[in-house]
N, CA, C and O atoms as a GROMACS GRO file, in nm:
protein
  544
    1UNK      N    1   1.478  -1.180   0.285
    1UNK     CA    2   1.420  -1.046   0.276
    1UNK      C    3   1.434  -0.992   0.134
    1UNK      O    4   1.522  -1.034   0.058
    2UNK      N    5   1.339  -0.893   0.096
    2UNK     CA    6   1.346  -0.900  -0.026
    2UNK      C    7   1.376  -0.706  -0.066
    2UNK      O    8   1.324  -0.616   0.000
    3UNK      N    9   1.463  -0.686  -0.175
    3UNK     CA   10   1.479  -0.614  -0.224
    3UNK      C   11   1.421  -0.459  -0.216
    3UNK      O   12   1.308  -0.466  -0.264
    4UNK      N   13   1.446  -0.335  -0.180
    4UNK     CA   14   1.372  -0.232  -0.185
    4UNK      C   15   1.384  -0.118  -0.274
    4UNK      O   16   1.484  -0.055  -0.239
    5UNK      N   17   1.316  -0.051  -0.392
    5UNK     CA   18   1.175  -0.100  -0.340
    5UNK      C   19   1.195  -0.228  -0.461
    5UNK      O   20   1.278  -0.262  -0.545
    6UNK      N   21   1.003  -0.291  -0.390
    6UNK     CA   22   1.032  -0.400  -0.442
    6UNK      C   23   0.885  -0.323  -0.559
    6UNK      O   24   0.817  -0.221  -0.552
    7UNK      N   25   0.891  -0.433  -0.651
    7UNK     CA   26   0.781  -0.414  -0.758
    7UNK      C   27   0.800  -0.571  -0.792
    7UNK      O   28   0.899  -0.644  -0.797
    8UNK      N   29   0.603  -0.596  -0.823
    8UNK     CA   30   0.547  -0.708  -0.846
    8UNK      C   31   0.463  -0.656  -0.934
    8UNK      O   32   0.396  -0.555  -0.915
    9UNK      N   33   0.465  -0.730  -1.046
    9UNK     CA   34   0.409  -0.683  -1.205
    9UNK      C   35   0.272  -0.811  -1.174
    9UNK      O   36   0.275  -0.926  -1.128
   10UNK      N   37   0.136  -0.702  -1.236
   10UNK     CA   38   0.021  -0.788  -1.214
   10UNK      C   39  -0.056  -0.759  -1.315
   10UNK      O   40  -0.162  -0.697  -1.301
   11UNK      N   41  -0.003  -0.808  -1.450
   11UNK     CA   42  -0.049  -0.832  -1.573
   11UNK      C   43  -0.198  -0.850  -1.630
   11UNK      O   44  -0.258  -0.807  -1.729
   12UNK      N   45  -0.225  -0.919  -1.539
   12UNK     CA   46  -0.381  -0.967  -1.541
   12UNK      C   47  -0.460  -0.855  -1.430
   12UNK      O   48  -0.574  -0.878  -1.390
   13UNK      N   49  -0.384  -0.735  -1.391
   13UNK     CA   50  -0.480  -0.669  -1.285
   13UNK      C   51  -0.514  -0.718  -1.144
   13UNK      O   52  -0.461  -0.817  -1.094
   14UNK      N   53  -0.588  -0.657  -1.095
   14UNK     CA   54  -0.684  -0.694  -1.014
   14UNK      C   55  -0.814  -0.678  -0.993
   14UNK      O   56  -0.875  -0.586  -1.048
   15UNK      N   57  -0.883  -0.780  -0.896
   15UNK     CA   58  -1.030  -0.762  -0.943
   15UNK      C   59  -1.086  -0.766  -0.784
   15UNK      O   60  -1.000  -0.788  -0.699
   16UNK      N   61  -1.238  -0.746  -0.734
   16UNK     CA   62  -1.299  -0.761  -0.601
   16UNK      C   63  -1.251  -0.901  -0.570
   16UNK      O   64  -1.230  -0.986  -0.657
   17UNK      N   65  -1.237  -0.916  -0.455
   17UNK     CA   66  -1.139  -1.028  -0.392
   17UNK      C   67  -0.994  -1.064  -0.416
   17UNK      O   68  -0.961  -1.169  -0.361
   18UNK      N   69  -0.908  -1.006  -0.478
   18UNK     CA   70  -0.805  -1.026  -0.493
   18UNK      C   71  -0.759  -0.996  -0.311
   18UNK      O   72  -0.823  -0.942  -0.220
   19UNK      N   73  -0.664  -1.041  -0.312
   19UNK     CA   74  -0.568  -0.989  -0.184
   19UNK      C   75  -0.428  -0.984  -0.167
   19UNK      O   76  -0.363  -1.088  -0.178
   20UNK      N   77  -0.365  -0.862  -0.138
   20UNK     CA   78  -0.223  -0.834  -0.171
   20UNK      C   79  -0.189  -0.845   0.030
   20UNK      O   80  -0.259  -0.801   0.122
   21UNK      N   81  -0.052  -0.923   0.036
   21UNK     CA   82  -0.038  -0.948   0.176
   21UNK      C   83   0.137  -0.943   0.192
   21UNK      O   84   0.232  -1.014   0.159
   22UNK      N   85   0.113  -0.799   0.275
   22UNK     CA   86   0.288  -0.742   0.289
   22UNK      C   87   0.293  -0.828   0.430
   22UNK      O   88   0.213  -0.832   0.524
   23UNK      N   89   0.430  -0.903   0.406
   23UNK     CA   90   0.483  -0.889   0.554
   23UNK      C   91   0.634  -0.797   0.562
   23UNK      O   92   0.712  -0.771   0.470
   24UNK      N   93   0.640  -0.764   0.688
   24UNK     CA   94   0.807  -0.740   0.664
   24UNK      C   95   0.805  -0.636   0.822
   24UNK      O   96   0.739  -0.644   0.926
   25UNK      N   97   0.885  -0.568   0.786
   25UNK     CA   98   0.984  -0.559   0.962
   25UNK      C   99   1.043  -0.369   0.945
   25UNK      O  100   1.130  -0.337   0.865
   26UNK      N  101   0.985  -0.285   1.023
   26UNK     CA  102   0.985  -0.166   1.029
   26UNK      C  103   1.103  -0.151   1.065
   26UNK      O  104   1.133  -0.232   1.153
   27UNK      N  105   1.202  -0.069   1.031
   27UNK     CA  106   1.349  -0.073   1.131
   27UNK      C  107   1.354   0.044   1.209
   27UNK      O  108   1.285   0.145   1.193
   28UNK      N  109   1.468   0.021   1.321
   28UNK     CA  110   1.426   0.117   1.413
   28UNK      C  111   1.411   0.250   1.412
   28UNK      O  112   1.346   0.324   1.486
   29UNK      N  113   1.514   0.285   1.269
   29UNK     CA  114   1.510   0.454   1.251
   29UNK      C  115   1.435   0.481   1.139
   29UNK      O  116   1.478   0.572   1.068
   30UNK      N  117   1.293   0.402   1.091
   30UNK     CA  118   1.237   0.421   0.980
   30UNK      C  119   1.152   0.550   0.986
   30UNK      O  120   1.086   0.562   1.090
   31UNK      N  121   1.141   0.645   0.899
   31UNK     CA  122   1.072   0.754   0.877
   31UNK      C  123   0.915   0.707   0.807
   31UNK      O  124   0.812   0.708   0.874
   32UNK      N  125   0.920   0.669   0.669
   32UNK     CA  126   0.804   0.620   0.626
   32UNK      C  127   0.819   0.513   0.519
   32UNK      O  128   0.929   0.504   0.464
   33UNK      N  129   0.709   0.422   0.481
   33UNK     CA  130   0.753   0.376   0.344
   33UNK      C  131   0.604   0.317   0.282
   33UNK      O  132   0.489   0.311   0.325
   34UNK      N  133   0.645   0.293   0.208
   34UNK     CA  134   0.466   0.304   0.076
   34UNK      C  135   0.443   0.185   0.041
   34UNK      O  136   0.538   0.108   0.053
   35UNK      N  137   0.321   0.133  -0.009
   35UNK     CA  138   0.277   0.058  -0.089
   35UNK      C  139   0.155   0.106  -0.154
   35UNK      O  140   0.044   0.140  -0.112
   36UNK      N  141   0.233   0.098  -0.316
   36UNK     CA  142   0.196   0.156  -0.412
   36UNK      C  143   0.084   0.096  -0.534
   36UNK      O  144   0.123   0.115  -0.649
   37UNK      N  145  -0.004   0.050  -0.524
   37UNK     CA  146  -0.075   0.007  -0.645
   37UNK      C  147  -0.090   0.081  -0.768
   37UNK      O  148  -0.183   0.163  -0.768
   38UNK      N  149  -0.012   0.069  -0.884
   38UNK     CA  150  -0.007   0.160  -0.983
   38UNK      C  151  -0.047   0.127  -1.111
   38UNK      O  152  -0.011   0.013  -1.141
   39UNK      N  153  -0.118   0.192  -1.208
   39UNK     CA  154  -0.160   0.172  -1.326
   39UNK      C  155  -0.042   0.129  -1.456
   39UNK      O  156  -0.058   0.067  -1.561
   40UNK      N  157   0.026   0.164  -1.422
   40UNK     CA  158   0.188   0.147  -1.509
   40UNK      C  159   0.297   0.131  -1.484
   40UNK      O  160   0.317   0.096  -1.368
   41UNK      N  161   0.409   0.144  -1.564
   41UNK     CA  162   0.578   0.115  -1.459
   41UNK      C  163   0.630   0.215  -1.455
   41UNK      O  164   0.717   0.227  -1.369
   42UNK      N  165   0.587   0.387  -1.588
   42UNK     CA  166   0.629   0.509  -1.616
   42UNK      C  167   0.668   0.585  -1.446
   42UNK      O  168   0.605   0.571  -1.341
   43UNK      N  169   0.767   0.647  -1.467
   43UNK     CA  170   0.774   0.738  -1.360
   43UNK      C  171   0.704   0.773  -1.282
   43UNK      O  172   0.696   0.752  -1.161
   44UNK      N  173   0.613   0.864  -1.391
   44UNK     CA  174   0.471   0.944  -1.357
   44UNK      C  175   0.332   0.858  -1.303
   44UNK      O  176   0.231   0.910  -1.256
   45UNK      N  177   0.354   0.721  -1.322
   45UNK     CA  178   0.208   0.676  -1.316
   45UNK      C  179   0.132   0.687  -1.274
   45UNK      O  180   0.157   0.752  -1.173
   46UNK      N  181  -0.020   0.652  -1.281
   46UNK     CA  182  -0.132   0.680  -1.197
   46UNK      C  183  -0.108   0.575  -1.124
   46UNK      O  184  -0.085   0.459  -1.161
   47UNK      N  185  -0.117   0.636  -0.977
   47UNK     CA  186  -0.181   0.533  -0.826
   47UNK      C  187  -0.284   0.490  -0.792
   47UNK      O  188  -0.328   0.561  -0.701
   48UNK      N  189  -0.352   0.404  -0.818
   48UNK     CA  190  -0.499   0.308  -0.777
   48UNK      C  191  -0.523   0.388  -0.610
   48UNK      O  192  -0.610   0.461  -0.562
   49UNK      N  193  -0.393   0.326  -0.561
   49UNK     CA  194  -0.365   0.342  -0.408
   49UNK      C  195  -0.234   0.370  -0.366
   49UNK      O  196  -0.140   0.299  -0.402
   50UNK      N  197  -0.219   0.475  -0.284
   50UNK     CA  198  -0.085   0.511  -0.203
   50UNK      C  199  -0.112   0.475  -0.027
   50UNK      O  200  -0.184   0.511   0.066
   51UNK      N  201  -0.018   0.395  -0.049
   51UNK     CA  202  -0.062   0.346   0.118
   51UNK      C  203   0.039   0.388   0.217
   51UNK      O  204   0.120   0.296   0.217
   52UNK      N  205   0.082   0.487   0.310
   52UNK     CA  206   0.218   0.553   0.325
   52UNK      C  207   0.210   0.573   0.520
   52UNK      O  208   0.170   0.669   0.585
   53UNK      N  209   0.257   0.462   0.559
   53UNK     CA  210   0.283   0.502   0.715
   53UNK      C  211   0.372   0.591   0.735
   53UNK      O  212   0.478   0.604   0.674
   54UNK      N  213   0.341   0.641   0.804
   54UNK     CA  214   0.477   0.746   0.839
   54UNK      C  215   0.504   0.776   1.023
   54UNK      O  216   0.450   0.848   1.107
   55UNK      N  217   0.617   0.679   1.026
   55UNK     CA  218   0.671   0.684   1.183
   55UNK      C  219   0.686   0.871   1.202
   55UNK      O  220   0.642   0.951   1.285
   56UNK      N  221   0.766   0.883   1.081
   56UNK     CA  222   0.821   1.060   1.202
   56UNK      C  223   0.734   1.108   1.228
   56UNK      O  224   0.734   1.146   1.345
   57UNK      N  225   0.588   1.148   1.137
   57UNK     CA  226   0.464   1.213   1.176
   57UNK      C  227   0.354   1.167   1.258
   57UNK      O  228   0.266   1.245   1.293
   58UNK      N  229   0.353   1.001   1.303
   58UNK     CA  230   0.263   0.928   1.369
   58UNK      C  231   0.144   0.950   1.275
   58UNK      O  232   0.073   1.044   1.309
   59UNK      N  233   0.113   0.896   1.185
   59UNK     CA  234  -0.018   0.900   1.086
   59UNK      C  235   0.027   0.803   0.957
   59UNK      O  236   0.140   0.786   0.910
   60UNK      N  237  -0.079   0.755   0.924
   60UNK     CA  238  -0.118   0.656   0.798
   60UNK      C  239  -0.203   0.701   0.702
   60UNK      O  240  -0.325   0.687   0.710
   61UNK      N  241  -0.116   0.782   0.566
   61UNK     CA  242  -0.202   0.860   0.470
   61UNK      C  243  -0.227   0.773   0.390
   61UNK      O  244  -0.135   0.692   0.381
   62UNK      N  245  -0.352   0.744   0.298
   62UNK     CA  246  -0.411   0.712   0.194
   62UNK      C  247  -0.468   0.779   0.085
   62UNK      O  248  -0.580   0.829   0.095
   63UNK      N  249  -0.393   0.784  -0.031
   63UNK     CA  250  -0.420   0.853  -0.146
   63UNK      C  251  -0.422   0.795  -0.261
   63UNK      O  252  -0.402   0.674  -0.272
   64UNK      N  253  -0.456   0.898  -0.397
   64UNK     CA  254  -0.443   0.841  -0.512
   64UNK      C  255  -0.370   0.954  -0.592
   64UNK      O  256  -0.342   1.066  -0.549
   65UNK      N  257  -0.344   0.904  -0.713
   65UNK     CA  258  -0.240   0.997  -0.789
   65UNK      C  259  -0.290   0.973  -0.946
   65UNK      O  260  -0.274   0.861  -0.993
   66UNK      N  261  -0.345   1.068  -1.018
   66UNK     CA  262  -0.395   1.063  -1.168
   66UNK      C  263  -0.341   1.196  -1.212
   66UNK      O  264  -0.352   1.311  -1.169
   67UNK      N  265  -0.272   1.133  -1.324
   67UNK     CA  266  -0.230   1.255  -1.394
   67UNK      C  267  -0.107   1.365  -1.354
   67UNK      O  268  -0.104   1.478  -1.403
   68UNK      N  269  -0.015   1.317  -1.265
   68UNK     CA  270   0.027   1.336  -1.160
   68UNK      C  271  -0.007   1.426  -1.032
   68UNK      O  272   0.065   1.457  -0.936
   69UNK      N  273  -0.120   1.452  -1.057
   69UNK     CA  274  -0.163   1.513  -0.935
   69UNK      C  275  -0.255   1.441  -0.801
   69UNK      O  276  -0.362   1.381  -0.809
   70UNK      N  277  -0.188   1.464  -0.704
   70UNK     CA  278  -0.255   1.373  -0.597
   70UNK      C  279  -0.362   1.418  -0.563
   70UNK      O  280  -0.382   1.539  -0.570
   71UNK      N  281  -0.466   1.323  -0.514
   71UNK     CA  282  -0.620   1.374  -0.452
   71UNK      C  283  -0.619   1.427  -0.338
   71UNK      O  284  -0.514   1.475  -0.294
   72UNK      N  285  -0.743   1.428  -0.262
   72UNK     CA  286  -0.721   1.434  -0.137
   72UNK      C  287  -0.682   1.334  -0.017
   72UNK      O  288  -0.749   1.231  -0.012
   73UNK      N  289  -0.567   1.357   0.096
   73UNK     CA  290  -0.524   1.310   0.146
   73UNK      C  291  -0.626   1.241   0.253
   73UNK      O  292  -0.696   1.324   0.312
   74UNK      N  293  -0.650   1.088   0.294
   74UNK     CA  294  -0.700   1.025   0.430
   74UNK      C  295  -0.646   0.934   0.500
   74UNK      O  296  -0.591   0.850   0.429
   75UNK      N  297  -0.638   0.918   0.591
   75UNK     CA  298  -0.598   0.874   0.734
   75UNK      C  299  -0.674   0.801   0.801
   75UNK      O  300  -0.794   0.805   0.826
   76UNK      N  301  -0.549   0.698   0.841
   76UNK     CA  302  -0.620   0.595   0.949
   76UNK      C  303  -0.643   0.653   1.059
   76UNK      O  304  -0.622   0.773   1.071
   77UNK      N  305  -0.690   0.581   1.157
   77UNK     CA  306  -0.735   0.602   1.300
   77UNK      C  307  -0.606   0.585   1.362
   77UNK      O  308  -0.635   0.466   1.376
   78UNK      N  309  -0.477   0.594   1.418
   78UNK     CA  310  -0.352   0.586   1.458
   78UNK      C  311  -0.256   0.533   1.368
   78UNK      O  312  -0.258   0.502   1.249
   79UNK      N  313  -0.181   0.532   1.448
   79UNK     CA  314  -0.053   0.448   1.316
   79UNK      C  315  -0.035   0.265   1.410
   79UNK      O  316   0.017   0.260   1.521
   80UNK      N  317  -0.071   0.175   1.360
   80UNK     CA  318  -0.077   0.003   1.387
   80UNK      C  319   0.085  -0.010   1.352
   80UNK      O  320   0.128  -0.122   1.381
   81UNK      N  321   0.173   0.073   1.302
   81UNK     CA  322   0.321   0.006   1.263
   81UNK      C  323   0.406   0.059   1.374
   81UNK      O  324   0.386   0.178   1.399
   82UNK      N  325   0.510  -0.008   1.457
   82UNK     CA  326   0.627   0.031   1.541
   82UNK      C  327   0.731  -0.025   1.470
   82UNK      O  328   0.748  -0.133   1.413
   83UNK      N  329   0.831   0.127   1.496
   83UNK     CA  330   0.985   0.107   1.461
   83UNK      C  331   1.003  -0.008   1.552
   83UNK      O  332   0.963   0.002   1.668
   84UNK      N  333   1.073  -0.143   1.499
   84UNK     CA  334   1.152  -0.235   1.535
   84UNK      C  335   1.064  -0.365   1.550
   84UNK      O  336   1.105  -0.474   1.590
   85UNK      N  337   0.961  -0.341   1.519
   85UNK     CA  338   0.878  -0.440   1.529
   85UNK      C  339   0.803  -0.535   1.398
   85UNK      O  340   0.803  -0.449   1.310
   86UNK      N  341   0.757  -0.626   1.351
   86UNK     CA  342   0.722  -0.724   1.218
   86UNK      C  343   0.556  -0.644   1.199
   86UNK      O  344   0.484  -0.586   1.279
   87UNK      N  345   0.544  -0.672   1.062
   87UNK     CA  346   0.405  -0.616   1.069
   87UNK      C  347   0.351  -0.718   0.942
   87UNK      O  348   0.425  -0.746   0.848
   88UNK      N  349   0.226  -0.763   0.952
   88UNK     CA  350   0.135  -0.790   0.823
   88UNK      C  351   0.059  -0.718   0.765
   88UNK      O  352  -0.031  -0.697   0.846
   89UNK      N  353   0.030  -0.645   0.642
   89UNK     CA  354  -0.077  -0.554   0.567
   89UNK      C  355  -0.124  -0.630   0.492
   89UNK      O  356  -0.055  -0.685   0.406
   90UNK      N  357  -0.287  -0.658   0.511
   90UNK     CA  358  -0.356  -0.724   0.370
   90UNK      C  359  -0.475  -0.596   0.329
   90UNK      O  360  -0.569  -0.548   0.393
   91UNK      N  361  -0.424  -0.574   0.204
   91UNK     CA  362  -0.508  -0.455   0.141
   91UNK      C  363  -0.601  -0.569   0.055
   91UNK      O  364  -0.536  -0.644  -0.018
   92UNK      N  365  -0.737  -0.586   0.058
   92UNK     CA  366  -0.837  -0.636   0.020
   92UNK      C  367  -0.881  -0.580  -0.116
   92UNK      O  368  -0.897  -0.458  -0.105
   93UNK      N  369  -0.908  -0.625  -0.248
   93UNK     CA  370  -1.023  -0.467  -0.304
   93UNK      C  371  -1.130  -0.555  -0.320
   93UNK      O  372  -1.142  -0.670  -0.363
   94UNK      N  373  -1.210  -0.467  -0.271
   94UNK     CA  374  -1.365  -0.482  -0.258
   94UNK      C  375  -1.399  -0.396  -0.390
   94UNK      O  376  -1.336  -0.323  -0.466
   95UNK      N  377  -1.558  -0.449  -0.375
   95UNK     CA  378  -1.628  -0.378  -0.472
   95UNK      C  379  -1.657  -0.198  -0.447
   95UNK      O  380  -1.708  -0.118  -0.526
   96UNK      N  381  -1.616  -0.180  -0.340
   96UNK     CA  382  -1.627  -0.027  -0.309
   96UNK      C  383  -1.486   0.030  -0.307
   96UNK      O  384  -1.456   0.132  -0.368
   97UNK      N  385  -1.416  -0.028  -0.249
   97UNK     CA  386  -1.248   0.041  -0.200
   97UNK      C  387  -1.140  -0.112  -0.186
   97UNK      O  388  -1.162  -0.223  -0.235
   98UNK      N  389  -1.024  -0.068  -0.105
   98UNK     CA  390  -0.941  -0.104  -0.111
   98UNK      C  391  -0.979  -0.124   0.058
   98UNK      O  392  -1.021  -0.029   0.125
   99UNK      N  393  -0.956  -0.269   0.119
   99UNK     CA  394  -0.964  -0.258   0.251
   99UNK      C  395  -0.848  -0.273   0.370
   99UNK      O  396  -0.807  -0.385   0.400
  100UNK      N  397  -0.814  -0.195   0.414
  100UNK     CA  398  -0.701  -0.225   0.502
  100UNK      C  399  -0.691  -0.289   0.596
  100UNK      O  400  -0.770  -0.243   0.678
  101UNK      N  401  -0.621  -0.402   0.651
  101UNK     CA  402  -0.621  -0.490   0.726
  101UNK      C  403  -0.499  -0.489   0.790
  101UNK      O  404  -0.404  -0.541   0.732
  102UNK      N  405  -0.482  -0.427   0.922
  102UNK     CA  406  -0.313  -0.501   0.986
  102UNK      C  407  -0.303  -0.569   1.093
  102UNK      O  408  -0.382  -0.547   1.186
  103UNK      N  409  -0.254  -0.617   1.098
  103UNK     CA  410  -0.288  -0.748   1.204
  103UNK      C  411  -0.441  -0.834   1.155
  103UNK      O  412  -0.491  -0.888   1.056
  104UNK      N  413  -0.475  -0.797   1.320
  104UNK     CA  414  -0.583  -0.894   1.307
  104UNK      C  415  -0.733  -0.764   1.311
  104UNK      O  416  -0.846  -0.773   1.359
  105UNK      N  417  -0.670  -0.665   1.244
  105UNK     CA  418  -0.791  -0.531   1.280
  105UNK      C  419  -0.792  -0.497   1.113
  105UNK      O  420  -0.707  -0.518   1.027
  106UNK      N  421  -0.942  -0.428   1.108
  106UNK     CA  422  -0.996  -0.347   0.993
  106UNK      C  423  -0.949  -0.248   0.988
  106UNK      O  424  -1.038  -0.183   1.043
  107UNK      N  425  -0.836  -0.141   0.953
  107UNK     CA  426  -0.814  -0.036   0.985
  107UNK      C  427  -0.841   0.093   0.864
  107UNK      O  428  -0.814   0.213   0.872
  108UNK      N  429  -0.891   0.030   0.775
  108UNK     CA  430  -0.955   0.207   0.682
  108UNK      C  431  -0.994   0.106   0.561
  108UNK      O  432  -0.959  -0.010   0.538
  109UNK      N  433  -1.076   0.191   0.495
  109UNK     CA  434  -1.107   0.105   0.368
  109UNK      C  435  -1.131   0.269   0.285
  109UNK      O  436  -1.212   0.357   0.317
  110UNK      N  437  -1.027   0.270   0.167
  110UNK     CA  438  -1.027   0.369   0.135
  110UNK      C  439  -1.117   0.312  -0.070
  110UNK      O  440  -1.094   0.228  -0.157
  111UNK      N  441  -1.201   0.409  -0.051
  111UNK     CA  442  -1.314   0.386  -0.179
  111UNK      C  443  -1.228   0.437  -0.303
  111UNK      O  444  -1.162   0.541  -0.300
  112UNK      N  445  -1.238   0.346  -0.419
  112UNK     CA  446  -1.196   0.335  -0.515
  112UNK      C  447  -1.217   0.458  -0.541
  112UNK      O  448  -1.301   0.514  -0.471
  113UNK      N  449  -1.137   0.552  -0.666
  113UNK     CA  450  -1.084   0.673  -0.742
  113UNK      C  451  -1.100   0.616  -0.886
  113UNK      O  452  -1.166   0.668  -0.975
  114UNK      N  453  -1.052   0.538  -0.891
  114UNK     CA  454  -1.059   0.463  -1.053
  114UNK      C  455  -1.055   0.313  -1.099
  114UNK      O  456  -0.988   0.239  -1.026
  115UNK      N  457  -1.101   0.271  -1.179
  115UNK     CA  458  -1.121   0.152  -1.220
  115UNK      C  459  -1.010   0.032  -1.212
  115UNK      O  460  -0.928   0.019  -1.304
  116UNK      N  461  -1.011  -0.084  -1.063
  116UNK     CA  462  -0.951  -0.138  -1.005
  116UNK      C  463  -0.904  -0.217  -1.124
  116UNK      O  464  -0.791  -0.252  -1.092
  117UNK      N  465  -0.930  -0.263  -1.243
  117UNK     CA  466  -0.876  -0.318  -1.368
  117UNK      C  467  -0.732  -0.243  -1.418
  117UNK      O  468  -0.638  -0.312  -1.457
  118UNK      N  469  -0.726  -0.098  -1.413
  118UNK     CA  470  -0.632  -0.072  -1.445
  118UNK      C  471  -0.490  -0.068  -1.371
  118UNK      O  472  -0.398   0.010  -1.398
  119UNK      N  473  -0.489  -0.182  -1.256
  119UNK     CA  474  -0.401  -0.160  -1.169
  119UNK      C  475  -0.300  -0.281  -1.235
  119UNK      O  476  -0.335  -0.395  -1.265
  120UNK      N  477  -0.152  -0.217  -1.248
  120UNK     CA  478  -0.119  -0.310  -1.308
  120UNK      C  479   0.008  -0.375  -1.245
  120UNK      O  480   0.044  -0.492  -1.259
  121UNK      N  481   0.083  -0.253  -1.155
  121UNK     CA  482   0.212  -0.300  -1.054
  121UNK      C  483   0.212  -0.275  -0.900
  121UNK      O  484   0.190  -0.162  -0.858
  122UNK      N  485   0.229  -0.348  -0.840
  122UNK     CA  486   0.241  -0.314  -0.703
  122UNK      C  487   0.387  -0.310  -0.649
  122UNK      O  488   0.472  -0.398  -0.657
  123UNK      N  489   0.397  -0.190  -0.594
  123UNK     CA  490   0.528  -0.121  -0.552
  123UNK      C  491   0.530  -0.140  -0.376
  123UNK      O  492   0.437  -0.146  -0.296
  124UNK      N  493   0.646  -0.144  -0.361
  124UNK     CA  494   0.651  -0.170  -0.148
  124UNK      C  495   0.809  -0.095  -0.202
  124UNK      O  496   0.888  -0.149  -0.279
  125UNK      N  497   0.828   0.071  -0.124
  125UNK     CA  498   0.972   0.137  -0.098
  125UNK      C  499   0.954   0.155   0.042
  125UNK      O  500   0.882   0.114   0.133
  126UNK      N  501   1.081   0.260   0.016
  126UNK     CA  502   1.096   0.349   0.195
  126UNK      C  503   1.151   0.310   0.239
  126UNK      O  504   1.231   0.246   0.171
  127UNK      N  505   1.179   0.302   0.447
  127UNK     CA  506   1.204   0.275   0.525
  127UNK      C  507   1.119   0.149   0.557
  127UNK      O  508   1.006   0.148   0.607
  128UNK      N  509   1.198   0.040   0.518
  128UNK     CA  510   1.096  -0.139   0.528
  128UNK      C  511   1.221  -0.233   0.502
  128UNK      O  512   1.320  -0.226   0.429
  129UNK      N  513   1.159  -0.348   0.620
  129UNK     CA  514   1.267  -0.468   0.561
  129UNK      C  515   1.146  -0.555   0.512
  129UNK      O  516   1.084  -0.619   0.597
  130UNK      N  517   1.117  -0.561   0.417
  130UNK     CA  518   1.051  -0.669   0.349
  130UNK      C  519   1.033  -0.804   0.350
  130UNK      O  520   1.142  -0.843   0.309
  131UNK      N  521   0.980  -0.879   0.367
  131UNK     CA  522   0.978  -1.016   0.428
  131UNK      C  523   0.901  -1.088   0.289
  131UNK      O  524   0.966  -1.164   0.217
  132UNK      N  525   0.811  -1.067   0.270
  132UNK     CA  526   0.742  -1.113   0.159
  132UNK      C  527   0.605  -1.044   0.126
  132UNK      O  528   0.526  -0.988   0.202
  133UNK      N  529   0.599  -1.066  -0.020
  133UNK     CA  530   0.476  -1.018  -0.081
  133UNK      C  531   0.379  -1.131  -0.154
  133UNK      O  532   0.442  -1.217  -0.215
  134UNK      N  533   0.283  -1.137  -0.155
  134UNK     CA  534   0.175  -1.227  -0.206
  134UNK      C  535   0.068  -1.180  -0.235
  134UNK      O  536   0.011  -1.088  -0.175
  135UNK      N  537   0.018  -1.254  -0.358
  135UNK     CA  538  -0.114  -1.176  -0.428
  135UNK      C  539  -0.170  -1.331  -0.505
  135UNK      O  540  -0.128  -1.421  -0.578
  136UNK      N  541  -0.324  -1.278  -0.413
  136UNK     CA  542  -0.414  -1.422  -0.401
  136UNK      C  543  -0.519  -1.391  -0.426
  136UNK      O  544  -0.609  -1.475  -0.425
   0.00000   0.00000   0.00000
């Protein structure tokens, strides 16, 4: 299991078809936890994508963050993650958005904010046991 949070430096970016693929394991008293696609390593950085389940509220927000101010907030169709249970996330980027995938379902495809080139680290914190990260 791997480290939280974790950060994976992606030097070369990303481009349409790339695919980033979380596995890992919700624990039972988890509140929420993120995966972060970010333009830099600064504190402040801009977010490509904020990907943020959140057990205590039952909802899955999707946002972005420029300049430090966040956009507007969107949401999946339920929350696909249970406390105590393993989960897979493959966030896709397409030529329009970022596509969400858990399990074996499409679950939001949230449309690009800014230029998917400038994405340069991918962040996984929070409430998560981490299993592994991969980028293909």
């Amino acid at each position: 299991s791997q480290t939280i949070p974790h950060k994976t430096s992606l030097p070369q970016g990303i481009h349409a078809g790339t695919v980033l693929r979380i596995r890992g394991l919700v624990p039972h008293n988890a509140g929420r936890f993120h995966v972060n696609l970010l333009c830099s390593e600064g504190q402040d950085a801009d977010a490509a994508l904020h990907f943020n389940p959140r057990m205590d509220t039952s909802e899955v927000v999707f946002n972005s963050k420029e300049q430090g101010a966040w956009g507007p907030e969107e949401r999946g169709k339920g929350v696909p993650f249970y406390r105590g249970q393993p989960f897979e996330v493959l966030l896709i980027a397409t030529d329009d958005g970022f596509k969400a995938v858990v399990g074996d379902s499409e679950y939001h495809v949230f449309r690009h904010r800014m230029p998917l080139a400038r994405v340069r680290l991918l962040e996984v914190g929070g409430d998560v046991q981490l299993e592994s990260v991969r980028v293909f």
